[in-house]
C-alpha positions as CSV (number, residue, x, y, z in Angstrom):
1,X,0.0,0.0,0.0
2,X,2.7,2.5,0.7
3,X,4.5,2.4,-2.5
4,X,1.0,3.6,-4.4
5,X,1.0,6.5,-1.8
6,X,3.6,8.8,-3.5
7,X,2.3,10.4,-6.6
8,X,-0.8,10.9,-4.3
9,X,0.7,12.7,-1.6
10,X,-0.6,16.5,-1.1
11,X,1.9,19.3,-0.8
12,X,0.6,20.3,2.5
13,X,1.2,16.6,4.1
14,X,5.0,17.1,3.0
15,X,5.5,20.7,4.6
16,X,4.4,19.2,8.0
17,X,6.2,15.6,7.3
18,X,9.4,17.8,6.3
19,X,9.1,20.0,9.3
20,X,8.9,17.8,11.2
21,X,11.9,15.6,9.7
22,X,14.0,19.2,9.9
23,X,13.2,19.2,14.0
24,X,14.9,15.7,13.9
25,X,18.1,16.1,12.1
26,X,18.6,19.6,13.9
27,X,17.6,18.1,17.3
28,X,19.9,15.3,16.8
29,X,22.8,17.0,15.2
30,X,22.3,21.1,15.7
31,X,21.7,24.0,13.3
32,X,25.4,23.9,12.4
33,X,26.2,20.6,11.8
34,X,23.0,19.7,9.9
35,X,24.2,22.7,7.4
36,X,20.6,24.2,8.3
37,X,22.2,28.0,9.6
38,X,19.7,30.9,9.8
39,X,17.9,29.7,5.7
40,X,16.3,26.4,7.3
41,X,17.0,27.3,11.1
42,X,14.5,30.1,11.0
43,X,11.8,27.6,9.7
44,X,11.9,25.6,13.0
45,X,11.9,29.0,14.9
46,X,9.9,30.6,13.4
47,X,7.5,27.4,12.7
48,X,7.4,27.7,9.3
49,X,6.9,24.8,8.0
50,X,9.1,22.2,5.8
51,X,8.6,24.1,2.6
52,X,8.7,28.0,2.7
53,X,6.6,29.9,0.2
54,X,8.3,30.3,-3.4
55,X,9.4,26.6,-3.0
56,X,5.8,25.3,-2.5
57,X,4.9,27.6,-5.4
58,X,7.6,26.5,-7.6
59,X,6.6,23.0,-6.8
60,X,3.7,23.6,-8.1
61,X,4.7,25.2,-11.5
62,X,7.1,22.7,-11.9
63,X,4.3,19.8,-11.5
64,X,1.7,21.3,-14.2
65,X,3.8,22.4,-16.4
66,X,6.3,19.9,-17.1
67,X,5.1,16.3,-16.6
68,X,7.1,13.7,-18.0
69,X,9.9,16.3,-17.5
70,X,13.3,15.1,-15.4
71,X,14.2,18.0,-13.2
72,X,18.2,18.7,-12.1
73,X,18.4,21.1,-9.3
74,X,21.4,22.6,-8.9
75,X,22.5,23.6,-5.4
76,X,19.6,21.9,-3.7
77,X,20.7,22.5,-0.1
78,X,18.9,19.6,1.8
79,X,16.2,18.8,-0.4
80,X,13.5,19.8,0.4
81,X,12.3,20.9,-3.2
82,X,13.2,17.7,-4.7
83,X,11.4,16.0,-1.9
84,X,8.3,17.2,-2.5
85,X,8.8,16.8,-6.3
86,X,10.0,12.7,-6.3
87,X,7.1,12.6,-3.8
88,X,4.5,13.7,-6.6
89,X,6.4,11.4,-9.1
90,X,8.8,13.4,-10.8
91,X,12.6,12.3,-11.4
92,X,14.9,14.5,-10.2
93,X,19.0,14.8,-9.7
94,X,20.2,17.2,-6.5
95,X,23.7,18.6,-6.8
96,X,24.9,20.0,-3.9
97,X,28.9,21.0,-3.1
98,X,28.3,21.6,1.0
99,X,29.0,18.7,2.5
100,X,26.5,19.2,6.0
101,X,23.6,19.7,3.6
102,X,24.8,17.2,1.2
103,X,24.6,14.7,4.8
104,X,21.1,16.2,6.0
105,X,19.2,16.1,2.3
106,X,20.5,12.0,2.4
107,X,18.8,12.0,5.5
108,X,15.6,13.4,4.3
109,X,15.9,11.1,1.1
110,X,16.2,8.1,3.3
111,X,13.6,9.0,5.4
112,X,11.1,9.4,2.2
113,X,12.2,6.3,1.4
114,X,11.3,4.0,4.2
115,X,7.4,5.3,3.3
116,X,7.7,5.1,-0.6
117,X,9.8,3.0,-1.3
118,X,9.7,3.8,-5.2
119,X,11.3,7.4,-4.3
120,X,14.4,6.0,-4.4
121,X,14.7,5.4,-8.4
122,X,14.3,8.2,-8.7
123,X,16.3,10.3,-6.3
124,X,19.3,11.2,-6.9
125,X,21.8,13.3,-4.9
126,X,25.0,14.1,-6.4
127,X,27.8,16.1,-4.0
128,X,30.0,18.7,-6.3
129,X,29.6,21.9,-7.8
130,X,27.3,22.2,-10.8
131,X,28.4,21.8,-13.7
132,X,31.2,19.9,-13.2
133,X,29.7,17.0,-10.6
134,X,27.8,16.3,-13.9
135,X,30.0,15.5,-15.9
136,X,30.4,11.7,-16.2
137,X,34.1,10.4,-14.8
138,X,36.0,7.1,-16.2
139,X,35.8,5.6,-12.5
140,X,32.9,6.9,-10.2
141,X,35.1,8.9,-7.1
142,X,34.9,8.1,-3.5
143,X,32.5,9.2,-0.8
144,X,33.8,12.5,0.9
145,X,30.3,13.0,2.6
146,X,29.1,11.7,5.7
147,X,26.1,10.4,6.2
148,X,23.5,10.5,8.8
149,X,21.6,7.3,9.0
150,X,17.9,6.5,9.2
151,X,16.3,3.6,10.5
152,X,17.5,1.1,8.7
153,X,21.2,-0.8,9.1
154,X,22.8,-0.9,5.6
155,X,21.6,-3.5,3.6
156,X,24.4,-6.1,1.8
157,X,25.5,-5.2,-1.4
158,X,23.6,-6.4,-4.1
159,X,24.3,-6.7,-8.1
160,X,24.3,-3.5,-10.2
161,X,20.4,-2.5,-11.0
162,X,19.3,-2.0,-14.5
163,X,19.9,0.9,-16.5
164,X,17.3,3.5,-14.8
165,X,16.2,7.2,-16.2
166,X,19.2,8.1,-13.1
167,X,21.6,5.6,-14.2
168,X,22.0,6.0,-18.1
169,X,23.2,9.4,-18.4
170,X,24.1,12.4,-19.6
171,X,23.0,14.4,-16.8
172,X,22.8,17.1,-19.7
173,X,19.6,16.4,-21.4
174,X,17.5,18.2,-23.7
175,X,14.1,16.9,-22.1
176,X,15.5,17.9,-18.6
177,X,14.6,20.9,-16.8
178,X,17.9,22.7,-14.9
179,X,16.4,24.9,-12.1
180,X,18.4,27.2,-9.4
181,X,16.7,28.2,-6.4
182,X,18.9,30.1,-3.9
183,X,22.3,30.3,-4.7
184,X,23.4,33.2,-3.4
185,X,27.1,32.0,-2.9
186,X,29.9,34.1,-4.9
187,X,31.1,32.9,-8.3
188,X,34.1,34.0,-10.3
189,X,33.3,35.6,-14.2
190,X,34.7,32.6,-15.4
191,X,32.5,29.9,-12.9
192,X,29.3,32.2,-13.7
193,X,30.3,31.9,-17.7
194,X,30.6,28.4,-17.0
195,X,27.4,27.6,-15.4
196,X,25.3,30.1,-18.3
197,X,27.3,27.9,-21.0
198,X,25.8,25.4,-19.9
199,X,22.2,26.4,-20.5
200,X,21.8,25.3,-24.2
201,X,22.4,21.4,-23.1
202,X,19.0,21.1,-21.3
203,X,14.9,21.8,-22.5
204,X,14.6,24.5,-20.2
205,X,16.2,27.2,-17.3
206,X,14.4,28.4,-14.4
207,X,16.4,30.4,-12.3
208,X,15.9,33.6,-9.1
209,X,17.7,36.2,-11.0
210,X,18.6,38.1,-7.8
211,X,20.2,34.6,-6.2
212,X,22.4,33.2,-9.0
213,X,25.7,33.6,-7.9
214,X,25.7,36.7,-6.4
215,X,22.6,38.7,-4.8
216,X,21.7,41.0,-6.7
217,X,19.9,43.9,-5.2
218,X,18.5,46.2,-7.9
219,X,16.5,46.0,-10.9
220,X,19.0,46.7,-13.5
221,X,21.1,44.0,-12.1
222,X,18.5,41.5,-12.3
223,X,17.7,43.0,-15.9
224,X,21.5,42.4,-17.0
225,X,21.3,39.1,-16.3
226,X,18.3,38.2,-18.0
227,X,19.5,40.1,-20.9
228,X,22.7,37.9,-20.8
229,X,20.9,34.8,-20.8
230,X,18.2,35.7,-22.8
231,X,20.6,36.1,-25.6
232,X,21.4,32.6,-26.3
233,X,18.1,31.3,-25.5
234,X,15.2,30.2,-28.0
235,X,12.7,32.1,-25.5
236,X,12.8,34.4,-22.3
237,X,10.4,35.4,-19.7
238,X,10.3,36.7,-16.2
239,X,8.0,35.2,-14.0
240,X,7.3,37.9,-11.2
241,X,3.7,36.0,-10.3
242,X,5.6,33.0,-8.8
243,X,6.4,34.3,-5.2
244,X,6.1,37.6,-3.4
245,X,9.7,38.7,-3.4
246,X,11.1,36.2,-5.8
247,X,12.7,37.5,-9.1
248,X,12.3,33.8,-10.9
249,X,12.8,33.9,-14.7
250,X,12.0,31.2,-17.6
251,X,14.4,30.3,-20.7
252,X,14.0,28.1,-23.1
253,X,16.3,26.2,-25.8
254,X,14.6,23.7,-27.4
């Protein structure tokens, strides 16, 4: 019965199931160690909930407008965006390069795993920096992370699965959806030129122009960097009716 619960799940049962995972990682391991800081700290103060407003909303977008669509989030923190997608069915590939939120968002997968079961073909959480952790290596590279375990013990190891939609690769996919949230961390020109560069390899962009790389707090910088995008995309459009506050924008290449 639980493994036909998943694509059935409503987004308001996950903020309170996520909330209340949140209180367990950061009761068991602290704000700092869990990665959590003031961004997800203030949503067990504060009683926010598991999902805070323009993720809920994006969740949403991203569910009726792109079925059938695999999603890669890039800098997905601890998860909690892809846990409410892989929960309503979609596929989706987390890359994350801090290594306490690369350890908590396990924890959450796991967790979302021991009630759906099916979650965990398509989950995947890869620990690097986007794009490189995409690209695909000659001999797969050790574990640097650690990770918090759930209530299982490890299970043996069993033979390689099947070739999966997580396992076959390219993570570069024209009928994937590559979606930033909020990255506010500081790139170089040439990591920024990078990341943009990368655009043209995937179906679709969705990105917060004022948290890509840097924060950006004017207009005219948010406008610049639409421009710049908008340049080498098929399409371009800002999406200022997706959250209060939010400066999310929509490009398309295919």
């Amino acid at each position: 019965m639980r493994a036909n619960l998943g694509p059935a799940v409503s987004l308001d049962f996950l903020d309170g199931y996520l909330f209340r995972l949140l209180q367990e990682i950061a009761g068991k391991h602290g704000l700092e160690d869990s990665g959590f800081q003031n961004y997800y700290g203030s949503r067990l103060t504060e009683k926010i909930g598991g999902l805070i407003e323009y993720e809920e909303r994006l969740a949403r977008y991203l569910l009726e407008g792109y079925p059938g669509h695999r999603v890669v989030h890039a800098g997905i923190g601890i998860g909690v965006l892809a846990c409410a997608l892989v929960c309503k069915g979609v596929t989706v590939a987390g890359v994350e390069y801090y290594p306490k939120r690369v350890a908590s968002a396990h924890y959450l997968r796991a967790a979302l795993i021991e009630i759906w079961p099916e979650i965990e073909a398509r989950y995947e959480i890869i620990e690097g920096s986007y794009p490189d952790a995409l690209i695909p290596r000659d001999k797969p590279a050790p574990p640097t992370s650690r990770f918090l375990r759930w209530r299982r013990a490890p299970k043996p190891p069993a033979a390689a699965p099947a070739p999966g939609p997580l396992t076959r690769g390219p993570w570069f996919n024209s009928n994937a959806i590559l979606v930033f949230t909020n990255v506010a961390s500081s790139w170089s020109d040439d990591k920024l030129a990078s990341i943009i560069g990368s655009f043209p390899r995937f179906a679709e962009v969705l990105l917060d122009l004022r948290l890509f790389g840097a924060v950006r707090d004017t207009d005219r910088k948010c406008d610049d960097l639409f421009n710049r995008i908008a340049a080498i995309a098929r399409s371009a459009e800002q999406l200022p009716e997706l959250a209060i506050g939010s400066h999310f924008a929509r490009f398309v290449f295919t």
